[in-house]
VEXSE-898581 format. One record per residue: residue number from 1; residue in three letters; x, y, z of N, C-alpha, C in turn. Coordinates in steps of 0.02 Angstrom, whole numbers, plus 50000, padded with zeros to 5 digits. Each point is the difference from the previous one (the first is absolute). Example, Ala and Ser with C-alpha at 12.3 -4.5 7.8 and 13.67 -1.06 7.14 Angstrom:
// residues 2
[pt 1, "ala", [50660, 49716, 50390], [49955, 50059, 50000], [50045, 50060, 50000]],
[pt 2, "ser", [49982, 50053, 49964], [50042, 50059, 50003], [49961, 50055, 50037]],
***
This chain:
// residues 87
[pt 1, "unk", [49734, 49537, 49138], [50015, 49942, 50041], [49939, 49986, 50043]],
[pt 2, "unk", [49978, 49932, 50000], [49948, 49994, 50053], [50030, 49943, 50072]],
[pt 3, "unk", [49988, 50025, 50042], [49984, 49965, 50054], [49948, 49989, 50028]],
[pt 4, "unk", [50001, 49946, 50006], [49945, 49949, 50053], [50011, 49988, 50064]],
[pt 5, "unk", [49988, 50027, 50047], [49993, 50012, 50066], [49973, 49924, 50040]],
[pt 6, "unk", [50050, 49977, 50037], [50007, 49913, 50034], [49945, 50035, 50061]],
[pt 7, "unk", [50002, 49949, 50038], [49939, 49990, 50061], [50020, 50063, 50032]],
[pt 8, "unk", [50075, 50021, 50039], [50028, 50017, 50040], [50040, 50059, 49929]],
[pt 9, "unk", [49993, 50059, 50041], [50002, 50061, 49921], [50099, 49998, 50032]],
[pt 10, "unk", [50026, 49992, 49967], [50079, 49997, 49978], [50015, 50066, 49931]],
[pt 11, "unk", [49954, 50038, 49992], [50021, 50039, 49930], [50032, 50050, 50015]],
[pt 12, "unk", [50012, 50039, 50051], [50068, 50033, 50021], [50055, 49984, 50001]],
[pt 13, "unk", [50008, 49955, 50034], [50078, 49986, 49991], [50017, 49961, 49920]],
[pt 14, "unk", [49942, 49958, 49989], [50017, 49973, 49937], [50038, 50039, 49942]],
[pt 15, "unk", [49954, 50071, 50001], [50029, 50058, 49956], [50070, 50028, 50008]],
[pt 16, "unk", [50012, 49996, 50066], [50073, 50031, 50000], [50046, 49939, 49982]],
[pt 17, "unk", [49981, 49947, 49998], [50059, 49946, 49981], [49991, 50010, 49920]],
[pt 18, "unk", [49944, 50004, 49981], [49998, 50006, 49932], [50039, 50067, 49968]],
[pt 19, "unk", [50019, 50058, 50012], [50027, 50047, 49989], [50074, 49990, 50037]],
[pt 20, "unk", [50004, 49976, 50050], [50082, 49961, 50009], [50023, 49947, 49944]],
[pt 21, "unk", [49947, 49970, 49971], [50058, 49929, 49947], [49982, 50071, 49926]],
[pt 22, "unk", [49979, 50051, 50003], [50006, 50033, 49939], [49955, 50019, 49957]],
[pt 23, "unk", [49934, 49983, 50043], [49930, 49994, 49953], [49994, 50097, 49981]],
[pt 24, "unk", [49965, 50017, 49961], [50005, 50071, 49983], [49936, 50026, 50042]],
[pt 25, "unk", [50039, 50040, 50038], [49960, 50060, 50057], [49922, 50040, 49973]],
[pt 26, "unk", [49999, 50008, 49933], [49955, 50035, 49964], [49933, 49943, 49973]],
[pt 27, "unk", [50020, 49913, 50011], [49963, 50006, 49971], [49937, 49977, 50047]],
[pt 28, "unk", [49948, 50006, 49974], [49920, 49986, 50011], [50001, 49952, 50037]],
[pt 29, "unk", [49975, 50011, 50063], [49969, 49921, 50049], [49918, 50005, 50006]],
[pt 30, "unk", [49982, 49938, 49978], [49926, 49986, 49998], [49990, 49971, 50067]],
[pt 31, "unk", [49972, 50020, 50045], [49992, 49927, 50043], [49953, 49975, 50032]],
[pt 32, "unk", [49982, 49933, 49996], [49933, 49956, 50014], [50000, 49962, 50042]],
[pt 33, "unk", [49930, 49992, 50020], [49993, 49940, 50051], [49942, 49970, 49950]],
[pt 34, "unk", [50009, 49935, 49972], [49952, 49962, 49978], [49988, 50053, 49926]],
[pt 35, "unk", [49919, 50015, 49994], [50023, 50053, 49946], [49971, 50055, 50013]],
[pt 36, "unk", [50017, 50026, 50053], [49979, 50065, 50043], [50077, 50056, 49990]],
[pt 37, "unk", [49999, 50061, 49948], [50056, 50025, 50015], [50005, 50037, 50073]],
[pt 38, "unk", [50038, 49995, 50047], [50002, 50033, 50055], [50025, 50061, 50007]],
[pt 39, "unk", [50046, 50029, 49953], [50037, 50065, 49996], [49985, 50035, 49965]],
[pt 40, "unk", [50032, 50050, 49979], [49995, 50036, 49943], [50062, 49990, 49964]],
[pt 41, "unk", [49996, 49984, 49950], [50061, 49974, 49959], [50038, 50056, 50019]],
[pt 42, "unk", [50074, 49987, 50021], [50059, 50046, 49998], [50061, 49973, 50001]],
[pt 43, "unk", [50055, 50034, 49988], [50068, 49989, 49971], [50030, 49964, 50065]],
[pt 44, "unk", [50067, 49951, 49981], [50005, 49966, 50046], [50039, 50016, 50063]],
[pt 45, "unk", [50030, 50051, 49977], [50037, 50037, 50060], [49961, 50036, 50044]],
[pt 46, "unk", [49910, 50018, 49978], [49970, 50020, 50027], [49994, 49964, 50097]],
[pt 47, "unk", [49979, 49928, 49954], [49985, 49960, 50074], [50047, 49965, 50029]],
[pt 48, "unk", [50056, 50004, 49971], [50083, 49975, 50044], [50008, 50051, 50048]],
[pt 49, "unk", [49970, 50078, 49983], [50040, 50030, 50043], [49923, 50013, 50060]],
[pt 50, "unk", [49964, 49945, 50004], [49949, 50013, 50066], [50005, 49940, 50030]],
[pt 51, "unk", [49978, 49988, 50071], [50021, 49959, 50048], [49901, 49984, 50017]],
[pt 52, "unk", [50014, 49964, 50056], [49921, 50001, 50041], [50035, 50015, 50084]],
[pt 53, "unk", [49949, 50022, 50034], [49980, 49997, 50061], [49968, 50005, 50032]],
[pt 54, "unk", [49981, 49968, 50064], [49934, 50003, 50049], [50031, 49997, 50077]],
[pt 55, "unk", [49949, 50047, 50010], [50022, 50020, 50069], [49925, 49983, 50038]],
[pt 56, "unk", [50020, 49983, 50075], [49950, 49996, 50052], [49934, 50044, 50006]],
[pt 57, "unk", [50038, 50072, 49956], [49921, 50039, 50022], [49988, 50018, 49913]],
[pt 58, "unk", [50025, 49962, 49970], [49967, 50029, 49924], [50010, 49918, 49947]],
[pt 59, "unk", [49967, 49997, 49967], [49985, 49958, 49930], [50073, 49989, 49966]],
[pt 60, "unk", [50013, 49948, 49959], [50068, 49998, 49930], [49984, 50066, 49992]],
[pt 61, "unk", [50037, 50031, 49976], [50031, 50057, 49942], [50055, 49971, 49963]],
[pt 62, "unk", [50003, 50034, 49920], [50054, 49999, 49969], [50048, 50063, 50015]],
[pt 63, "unk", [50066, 50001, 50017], [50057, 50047, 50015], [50057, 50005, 49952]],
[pt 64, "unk", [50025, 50050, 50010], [50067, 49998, 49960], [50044, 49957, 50044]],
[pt 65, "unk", [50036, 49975, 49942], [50048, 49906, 50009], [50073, 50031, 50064]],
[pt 66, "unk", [49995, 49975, 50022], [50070, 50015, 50048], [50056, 49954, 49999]],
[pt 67, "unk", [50075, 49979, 49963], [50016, 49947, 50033], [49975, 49960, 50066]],
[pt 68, "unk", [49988, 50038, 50054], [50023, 49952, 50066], [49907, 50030, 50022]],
[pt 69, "unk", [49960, 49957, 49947], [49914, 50039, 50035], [50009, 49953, 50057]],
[pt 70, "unk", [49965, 50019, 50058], [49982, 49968, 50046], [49948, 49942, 49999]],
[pt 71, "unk", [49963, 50011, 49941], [49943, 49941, 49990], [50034, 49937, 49947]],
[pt 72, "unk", [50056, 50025, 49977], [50015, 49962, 49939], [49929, 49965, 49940]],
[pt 73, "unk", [49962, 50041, 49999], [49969, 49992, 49953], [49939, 49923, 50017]],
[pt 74, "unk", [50001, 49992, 50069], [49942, 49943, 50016], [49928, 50045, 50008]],
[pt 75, "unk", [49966, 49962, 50025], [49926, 50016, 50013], [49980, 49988, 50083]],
[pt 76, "unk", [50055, 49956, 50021], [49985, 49998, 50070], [50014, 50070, 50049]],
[pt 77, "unk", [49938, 49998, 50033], [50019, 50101, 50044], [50069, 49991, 50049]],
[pt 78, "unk", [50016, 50048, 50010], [50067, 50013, 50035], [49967, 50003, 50068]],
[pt 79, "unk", [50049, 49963, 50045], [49979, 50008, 50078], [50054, 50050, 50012]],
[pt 80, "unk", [49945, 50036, 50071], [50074, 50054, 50041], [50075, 49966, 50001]],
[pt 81, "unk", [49977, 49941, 50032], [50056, 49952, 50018], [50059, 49997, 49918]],
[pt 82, "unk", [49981, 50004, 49949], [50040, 49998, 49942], [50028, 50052, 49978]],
[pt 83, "unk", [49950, 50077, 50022], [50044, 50048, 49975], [50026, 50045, 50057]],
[pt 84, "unk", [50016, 49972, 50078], [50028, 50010, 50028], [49975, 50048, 50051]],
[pt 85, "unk", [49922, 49978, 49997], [49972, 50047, 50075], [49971, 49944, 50028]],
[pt 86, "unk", [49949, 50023, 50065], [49978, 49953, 50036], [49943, 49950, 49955]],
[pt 87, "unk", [49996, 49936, 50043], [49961, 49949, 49963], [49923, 50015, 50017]],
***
């Protein structure tokens, strides 16, 4: 399967909807921006089950997926004020 990666990267959650309507967990995700592969091809349950996050004193990271992540999977950094310390 290939994906093509939009302006604004959506391929996390995209994957878990895709393995919710039934797509098969095993198979192969290619995925691109333009024709740059960005990943290393892997299975699709691979990247359903990772999230993103960025914090004030560190860069995005990819994480393991949480229902209730605190970043829900954006790119914008988390303020104190959002995850419930001072601003």
């Amino acid at each position: 399967m290939r994906v093509d990666l939009p302006v604004k990267p959506a391929l996390l959650p995209f994957c878990r909807k895709l393995l919710a309507e039934g797509a098969d967990p095993a198979e192969l995700v290619h995925v691109y921006r333009g024709d740059t592969l960005c990943f290393v091809p892997a299975p699709l349950a691979a990247f359903a089950a990772l999230a993103t996050e960025e914090r004030d004193t560190r860069s995005i990271r990819l994480v393991r997926y949480r229902e209730k992540c605190p970043q829900g999977d954006e790119y914008a950094p988390v303020s104190g004020e959002a995850m419930g310390g001072e601003p």
